[in-house]
N, C-alpha and C positions, 0 to 999 in steps of 0.2 A: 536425463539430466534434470535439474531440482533446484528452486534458488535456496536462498536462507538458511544455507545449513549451517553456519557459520555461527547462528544466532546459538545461545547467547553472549559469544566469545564476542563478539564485534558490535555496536549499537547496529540494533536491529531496521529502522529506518537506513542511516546511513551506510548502513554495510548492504545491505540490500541495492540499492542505487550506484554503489561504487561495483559490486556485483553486475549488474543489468550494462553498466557502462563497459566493463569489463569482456565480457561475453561478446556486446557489438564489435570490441577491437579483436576479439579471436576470430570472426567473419560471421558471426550467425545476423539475421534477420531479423528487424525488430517484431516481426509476430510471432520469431522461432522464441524470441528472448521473455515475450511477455506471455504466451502457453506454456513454457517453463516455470516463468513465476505465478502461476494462477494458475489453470488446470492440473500439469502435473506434479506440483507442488501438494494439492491438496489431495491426490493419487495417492503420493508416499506418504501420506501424515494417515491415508484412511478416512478423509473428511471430505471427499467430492459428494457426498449426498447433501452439505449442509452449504461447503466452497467453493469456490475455484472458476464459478459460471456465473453469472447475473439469468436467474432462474427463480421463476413463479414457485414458491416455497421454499427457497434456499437463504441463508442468510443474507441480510442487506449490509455486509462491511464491503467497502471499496473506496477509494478516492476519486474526489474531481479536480484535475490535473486540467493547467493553462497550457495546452499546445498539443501536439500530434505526436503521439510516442511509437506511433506506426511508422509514422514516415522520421522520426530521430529519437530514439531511445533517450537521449539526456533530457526532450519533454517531460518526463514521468518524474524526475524532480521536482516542476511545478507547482505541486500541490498545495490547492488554493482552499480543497476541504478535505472532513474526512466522514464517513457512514459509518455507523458501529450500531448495530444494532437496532438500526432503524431509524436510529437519530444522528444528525447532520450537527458536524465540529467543524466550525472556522477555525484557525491558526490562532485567532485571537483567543476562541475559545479555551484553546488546548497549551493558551500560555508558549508559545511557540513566535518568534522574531521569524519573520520570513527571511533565508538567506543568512542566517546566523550559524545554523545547525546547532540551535539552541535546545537542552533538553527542555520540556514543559515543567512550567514552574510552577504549576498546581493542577490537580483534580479538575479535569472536561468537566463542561456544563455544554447541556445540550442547547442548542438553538430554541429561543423564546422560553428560556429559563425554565427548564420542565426537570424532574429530576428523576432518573432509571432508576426504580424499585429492583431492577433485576440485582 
């Protein structure tokens, strides 16, 4: 089992999240629900060398999420940032209303105005 397959039919944030919540109400575990979306998500894509673990050489995308998504999976909504590459997005950053489910109204800038050359 695999989250986000759905993408790109569904926005990709919010279908993901209604997903994760979804899964809780069928009976799974919120660590079954979140190795689902992170480990073997990046299994089926072929990209567990670069995702899916917070690991010394692996990429730095993840989010930082206000609450415990261990102990209630609707925690993981939250999300108060996000990492992409190394670089740290506020919400504000990312043009993003908290609790809108706004898409982002322009182009991230990373934290302390730095701009990715990638």
């Amino acid at each position: 089992m695999v989250t986000g397959t759905d993408a790109p039919f569904v926005p990709y944030a919010a279908g993901l999240h209604a997903e994760l919540r979804l899964y809780a109400r069928a009976g799974l575990k919120p660590a079954q629900i979140l190795h689902a979306a992170t480990w073997k998500s990046a299994t089926a894509a072929r990209v567990e060398h670069d995702l899916g673990s917070i690991e010394i050489g692996k990429l730095a995308d993840l989010v930082v999420i206000d609450g415990d998504p261990l102990a209630t999976i609707a925690d993981a909504d939250n999300v108060v940032m996000t990492v992409k590459g190394g670089h740290a997005y506020t919400l504000e950053d990312l043009g993003v209303v908290p609790g809108t489910g706004a898409e982002p109204t322009s182009e991230p800038k990373p934290i302390g105005g730095e701009s990715d050359s990638k």
